[in-house]
Structure formats: C-alpha cells, structure tokens
N, C-alpha and C positions, 0 to 999 in steps of 0.2 A: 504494500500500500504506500501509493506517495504523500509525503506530509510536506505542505505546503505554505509557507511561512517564515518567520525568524525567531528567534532567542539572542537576548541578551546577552554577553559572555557570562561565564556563570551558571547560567540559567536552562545549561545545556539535560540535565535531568528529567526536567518538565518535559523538552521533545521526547527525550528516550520513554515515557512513560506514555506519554498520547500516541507514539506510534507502537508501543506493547498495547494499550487497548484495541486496536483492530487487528493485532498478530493471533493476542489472547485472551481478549474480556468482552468480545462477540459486538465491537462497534463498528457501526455502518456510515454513517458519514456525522462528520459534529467539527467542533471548532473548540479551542481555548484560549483565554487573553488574560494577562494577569498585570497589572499596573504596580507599580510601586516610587513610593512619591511620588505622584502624578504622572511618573515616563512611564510609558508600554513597552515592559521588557519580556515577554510572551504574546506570541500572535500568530497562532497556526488553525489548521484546518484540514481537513483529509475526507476522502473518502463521496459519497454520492448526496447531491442535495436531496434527494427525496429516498428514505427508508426501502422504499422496494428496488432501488438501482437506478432509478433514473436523471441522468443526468450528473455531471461533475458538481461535488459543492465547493464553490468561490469565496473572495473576499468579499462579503455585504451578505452571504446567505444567511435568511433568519429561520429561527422555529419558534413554536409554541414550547414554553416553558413550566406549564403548567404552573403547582404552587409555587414557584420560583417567583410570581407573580404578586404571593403576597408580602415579598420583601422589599419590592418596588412602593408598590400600593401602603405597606406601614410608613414609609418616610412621609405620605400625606400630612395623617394629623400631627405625625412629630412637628414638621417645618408648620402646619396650623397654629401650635401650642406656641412655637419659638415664633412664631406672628404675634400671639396674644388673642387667639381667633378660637382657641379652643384650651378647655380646662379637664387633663384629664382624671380629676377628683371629684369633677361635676356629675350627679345622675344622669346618666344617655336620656333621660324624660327630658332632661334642662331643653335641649335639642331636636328630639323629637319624642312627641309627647306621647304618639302612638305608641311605641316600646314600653311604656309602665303595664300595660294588659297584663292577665295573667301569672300577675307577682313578679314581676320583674320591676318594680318601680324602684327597687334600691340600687338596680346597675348602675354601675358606674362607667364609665370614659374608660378608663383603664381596664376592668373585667373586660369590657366584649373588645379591645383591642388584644388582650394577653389570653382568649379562648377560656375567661371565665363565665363568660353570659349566659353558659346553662342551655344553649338552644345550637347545639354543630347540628341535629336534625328537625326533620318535620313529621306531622305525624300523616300529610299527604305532601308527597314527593312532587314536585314541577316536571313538567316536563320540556324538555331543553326549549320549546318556544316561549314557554310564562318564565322561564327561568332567565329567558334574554331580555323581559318585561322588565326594569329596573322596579317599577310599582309593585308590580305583581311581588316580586322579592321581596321587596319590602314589608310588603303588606302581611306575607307570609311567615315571615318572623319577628313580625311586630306583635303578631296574634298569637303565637308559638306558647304553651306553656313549657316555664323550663323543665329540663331533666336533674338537676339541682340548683337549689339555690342560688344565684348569680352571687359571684364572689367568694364562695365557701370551697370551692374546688376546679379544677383546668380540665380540656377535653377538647382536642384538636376539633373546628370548627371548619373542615376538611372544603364543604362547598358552602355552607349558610356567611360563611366571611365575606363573601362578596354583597352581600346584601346590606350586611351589617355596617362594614365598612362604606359600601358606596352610600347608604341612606345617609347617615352622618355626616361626610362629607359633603352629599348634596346640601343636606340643611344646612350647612354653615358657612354654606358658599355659593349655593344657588347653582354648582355645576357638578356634573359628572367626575369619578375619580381620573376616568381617564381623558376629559377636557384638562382635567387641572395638572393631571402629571404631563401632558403633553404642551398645555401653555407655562410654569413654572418650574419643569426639571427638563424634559426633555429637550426642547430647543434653545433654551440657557446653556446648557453641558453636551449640546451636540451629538443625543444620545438615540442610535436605532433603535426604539425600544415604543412601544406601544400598547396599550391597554384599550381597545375597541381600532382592530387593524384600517386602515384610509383603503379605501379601494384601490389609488395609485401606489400602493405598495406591495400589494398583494402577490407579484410576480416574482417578487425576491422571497417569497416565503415557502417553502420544500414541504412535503409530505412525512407527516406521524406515521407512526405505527408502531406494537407492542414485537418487543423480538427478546427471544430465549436467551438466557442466562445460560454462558457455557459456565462447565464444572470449576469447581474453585480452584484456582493453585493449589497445588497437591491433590487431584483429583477426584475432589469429594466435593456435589452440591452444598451451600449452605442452607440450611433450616431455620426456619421460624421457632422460636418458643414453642411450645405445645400449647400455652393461654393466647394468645395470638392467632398461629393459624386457626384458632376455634372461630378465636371472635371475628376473622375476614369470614369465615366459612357459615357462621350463623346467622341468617338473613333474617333473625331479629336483634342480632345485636346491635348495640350502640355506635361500635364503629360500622356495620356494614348498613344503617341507615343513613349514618355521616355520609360518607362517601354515595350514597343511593339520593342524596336530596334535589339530584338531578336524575330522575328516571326517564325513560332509557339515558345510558348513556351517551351524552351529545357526541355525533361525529367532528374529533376533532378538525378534520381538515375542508369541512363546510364552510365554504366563504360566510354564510349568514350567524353560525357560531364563534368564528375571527373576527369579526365584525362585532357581535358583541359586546359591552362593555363588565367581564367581569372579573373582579381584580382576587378573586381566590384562584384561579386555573386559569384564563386565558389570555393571557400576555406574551409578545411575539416579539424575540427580541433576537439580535446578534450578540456572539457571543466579545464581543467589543462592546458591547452598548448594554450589556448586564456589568461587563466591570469595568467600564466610566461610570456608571451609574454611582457605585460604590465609591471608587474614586473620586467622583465629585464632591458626596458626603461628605467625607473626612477630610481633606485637602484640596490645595488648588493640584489641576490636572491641563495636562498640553492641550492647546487648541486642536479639536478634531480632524481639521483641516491642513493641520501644519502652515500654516499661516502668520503672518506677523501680529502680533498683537499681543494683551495680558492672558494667561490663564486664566481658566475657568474654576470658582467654587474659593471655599469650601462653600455648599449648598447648608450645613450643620454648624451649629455657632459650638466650643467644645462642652458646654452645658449640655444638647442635644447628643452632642456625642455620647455621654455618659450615660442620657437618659435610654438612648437604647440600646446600650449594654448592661443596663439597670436591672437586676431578674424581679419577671412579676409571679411566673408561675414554675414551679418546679415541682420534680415526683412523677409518681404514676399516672399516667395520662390516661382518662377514662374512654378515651376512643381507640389511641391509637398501641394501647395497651402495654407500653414503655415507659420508664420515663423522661420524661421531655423537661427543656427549658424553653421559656418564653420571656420575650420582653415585652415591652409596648408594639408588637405584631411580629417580629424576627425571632427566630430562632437564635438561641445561644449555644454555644460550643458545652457538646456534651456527647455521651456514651453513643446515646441514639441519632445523630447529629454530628459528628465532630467536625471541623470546620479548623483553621490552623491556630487557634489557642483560644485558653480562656478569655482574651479580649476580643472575639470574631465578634460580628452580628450579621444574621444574612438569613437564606430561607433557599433548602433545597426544592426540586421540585419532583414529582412522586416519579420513579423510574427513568431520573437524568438529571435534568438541569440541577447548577447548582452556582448562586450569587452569594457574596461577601464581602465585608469589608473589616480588617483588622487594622483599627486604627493605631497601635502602640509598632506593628511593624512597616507599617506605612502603605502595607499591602491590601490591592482589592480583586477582586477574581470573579471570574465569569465562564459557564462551562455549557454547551449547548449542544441535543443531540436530537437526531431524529428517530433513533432505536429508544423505545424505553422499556428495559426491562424492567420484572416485578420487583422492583424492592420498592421502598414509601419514602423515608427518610436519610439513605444510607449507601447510593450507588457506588459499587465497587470501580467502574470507570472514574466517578469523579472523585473521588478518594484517592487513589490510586494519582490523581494530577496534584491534589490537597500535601499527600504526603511527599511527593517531589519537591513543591516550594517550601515545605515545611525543610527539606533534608539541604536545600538552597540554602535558606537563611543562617541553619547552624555548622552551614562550612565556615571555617575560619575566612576573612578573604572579601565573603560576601556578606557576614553578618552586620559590619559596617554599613553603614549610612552618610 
C-alpha cells in the first residue's frame, strides 16, 4: 500500500505505524495529521477514498466521523460560556423550559453536557427522517422521562446528544450547532470540517462502511467483557436502546443524512480539519493556506482550556458498560478511551475516527477512516497512530519544545 504524505523529522514512527494498519489492522483507505504547536508535522493518507475500493483517497478527502462529532460540537457551549452567553450551573429549564417535563427540572448545563441528563434513550425511537427534524428531537427528549435522576449518575448519550446539544444551542443563539461551528470555528481556523455537509462539498466526501477486524497481534481476536457483549446483544438494554434512538439505522452515506444537522454522529470532516480543529483550541496554529499573515486561534482562552479537561463524570458508565470519563462533552484520557495523556481532551468516534487535543504537549490529532470496525471507544488503528506520537515525544531529541 502507498502512503502518501510527509512527517516531520522525528516523527518518522507515526508513518511506520499508518502504513502497518493497512499491512495488518484490516485499513482501507483513511488519512492522519497530527499538529504540534501549531506546525503540521504529520500529514499522510493511503489507501481508497471510498471503503468498497473505489477510487484513490487524496489530499482534501473527507468522511463521516461519526461520535468524533461530539468533540467538535462540545467546544460550542465551552466558547458560549467563555462569551458569557451561557452558564453551565444554570438549570437546562433556564434555557429551554421544555426540558423541566418529566423530573428533569433540576438538570443542569453541565449534567446533559457531561451525559448526566438521565435520557441517552427514548422510549419510541425516531426514525432517521424525524431524527433529521431538529424539533422533532427536541421535542422528543424534552418529553423523555429520565432513566435516572439527572445528575446522580453518567451514561453515554450515544444518539439523544444531538438533540440535546443542538436544542441549547439553538436557544441561546437562535442558530443551528452546525451554522454556529461553521460561522465561528470553522472559517476562523480554516477548518474542513462540517456538521450538516453544503451540497458543494459533497464530492470530496468517500463512502462508509462497517469492515472486519483482523485477528489481534499475536493471533487471537479480542473480546468484549462478558457484561458488555450482553448489554450490545440485549435489545432491551440501556445501551442497545442508546445506540437504537435512531431506528432503523440511518444510511450513512445518504446525501439527505450528511446533510443533516446532527452533532452526536454526523460530522464530515478531513483528517486535517479534525486536528486544526484541536489545534486551534489550545494554541495559535499556521494559516491553512500557507499564506502570509498572523496565525490563527487560540479559539480557548487557558481558563477554557482547563474547563475541559475539568472531569465531570467518571466510573461505570450505564450504557456503554465501562468506565468512562467525561468533561463538559469530550472525552478524557482513560482505560476505555486512552488518548496520549492525562491532559488529552477529544472524543473518538464508534469504529474509527478519533480527535484530540493535548494541550501541556502542544499536540493535537486527527485520524479518519472509511472502514469502521466494531469497537465503540477504542480503535486498534487509531491507537496504534496515538501510541506512535506518544513513543515520539518520549525520545530524547524530540521531547523538546
């Protein structure tokens, strides 16, 4: 397989490791770019833009990055908050008043950002067209009784986030999340990345599809927990209604579901423009363009910064039957999760994708594929690029800054 691209001196690890995923971790075509202090010193790609073979994947190819989507979509209320535009200790009723129904009137801002809200399912499932309804979502988890308490406990919010999050933001801005990430992050920072895809885009975007996990080094599949595969396998459990809040499963490579505005699963991004994203956050980053002029960002004032690496939720996770960390919407670096240290913040996405941003190493990351295999939280491909920069930074040499 050709890999196509550069690396930073240094930085030569990272290649040897994305081109061992398509010799030996079953990848079909995908991209990685890895920023540090703002230079992009990883920028490769290989393999076909669309999952079934068709066609070479280029520089500007995008995919859907499924939950990867809600790492984007959480900088929302952060930069809200660091506006002064939103309080996240305020009841979600302050905002929208519908959400008090059904005992939930003491959520908070922070519960349904950190997947305390008590409502990752429904007790009747959307189906992918009322599920592209933003009202209709809304309305549907506004009515929702929870499954506990809001606030008393965490539980991956797998497809109901998008509603959650887009209502909110609507309220408190009158736009869409994905108007507002495309008018204040996106074209600020330069960044391929979209949350309800533009029709003029749509031709740089390749084909999904689910592809088999070869055997694990050293030639043994890996296994689920035995509490785990129960709970995906029990179609009434709590995670497998999570994940079912969209029944049937929307086809992802339907123009009218890319189109879409929904910022838990479908966001379409390059894997450049997942880590400028990150980049931006935490530091100023080179103009997209290479053009004369200042850098871009930081989009995070270092208050922000801290706020979401801030943990809100940690422990056993009642959906996704692990335990997880949460901040104000990102993932934090842990067991089920790991990401390159305890200071990451980011959000992988189910069966690939995977965005970061480690602000103490100055590193941000972006990883995009159009094979996703079954794992949730945990892709051995992008792991496998995760532990390269990590095995980078602690050579002598490069550990400097």
């Amino acid at each position: 397989m050709d890999v196509n691209g550069a690396v930073a001196e240094g930085f030569e690890p990272v290649g040897d490791a994305f081109a061992r995923n398509f010799a030996a971790r079953g990848e079909r075509g995908a991209a990685v770019v890895v920023y540090r202090d703002g230079r992009k010193v990883v920028d490769l790609w290989g393999g076909t833009r669309d999952v079934d073979g068709t066609g070479p994947w280029e520089r500007g190819t995008a995919q859907i990055v499924r939950s990867a989507t809600k790492g984007v979509a959480a900088a929302v209320p952060l930069l809200l908050h660091q506006r002064g535009l939103l309080d996240p200790n305020a009841p979600v009723g302050e905002y929208w008043p519908e959400f008090k129904a059904a005992g939930k009137d003491r959520a908070r801002v922070r519960d349904l950002l950190a997947h305390r809200a008590g409502v990752p399912a429904l007790d009747r499932p959307l189906t992918p067209e009322e599920a592209a309804d933003p009202e209709r979502g809304a309305a549907a988890v506004a009515a929702q009784a929870p499954a506990w308490e809001p606030g008393t406990d965490h539980g991956y919010h797998a497809q109901t986030y998008s509603w959650l999050v887009g209502e909110l933001v609507r309220r408190v801005t009158g736009r869409s999340v994905g108007e507002w990430i495309a008018a204040e992050i996106a074209a600020p920072a330069g960044l391929d990345l979209w949350v309800g895809l533009p029709p003029a885009e749509a031709h740089r975007v390749g084909r999904v599809g689910p592809v088999q996990a070869p055997p694990a080094e050293g030639g043994l599949r890996t296994r689920p927990k035995r509490a785990v595969a129960e709970a995906y396998a029990d179609p009434e459990s709590l995670t497998r209604r999570a994940f079912g809040a969209i029944t049937p499963s929307p086809d992802e490579n339907d123009p009218a579901y890319r189109a879409a505005v929904l910022p838990a699963s479908n966001g379409i991004a390059t894997a450049d423009g997942l880590a400028r994203f990150y980049a931006a956050l935490i530091g100023e980053v080179d103009r997209a363009d290479d053009a004369a002029g200042p850098r871009v960002g930081p989009l995070f004032t270092p208050g922000t910064v801290r706020l979401a690496r801030t943990e809100q939720s940690a422990g056993p996770d009642r959906v996704l039957v692990v335990n997880t960390r949460f901040g104000l919407g990102h993932m934090l670096h842990g067991p089920a999760s790991p990401l390159l240290s305890p200071a990451s913040f980011g959000h992988p996405g189910r069966g690939g994708a995977l965005g970061f941003a480690d602000p103490e190493a100055g590193v941000a990351f972006g990883y995009v594929t159009n094979g996703f295999q079954p794992t949730v939280t945990a892709d051995p491909r992008a792991q496998a690029l995760v532990r390269a920069v990590r095995t980078v930074l602690e050579t002598p040499g490069t550990r400097e800054r």
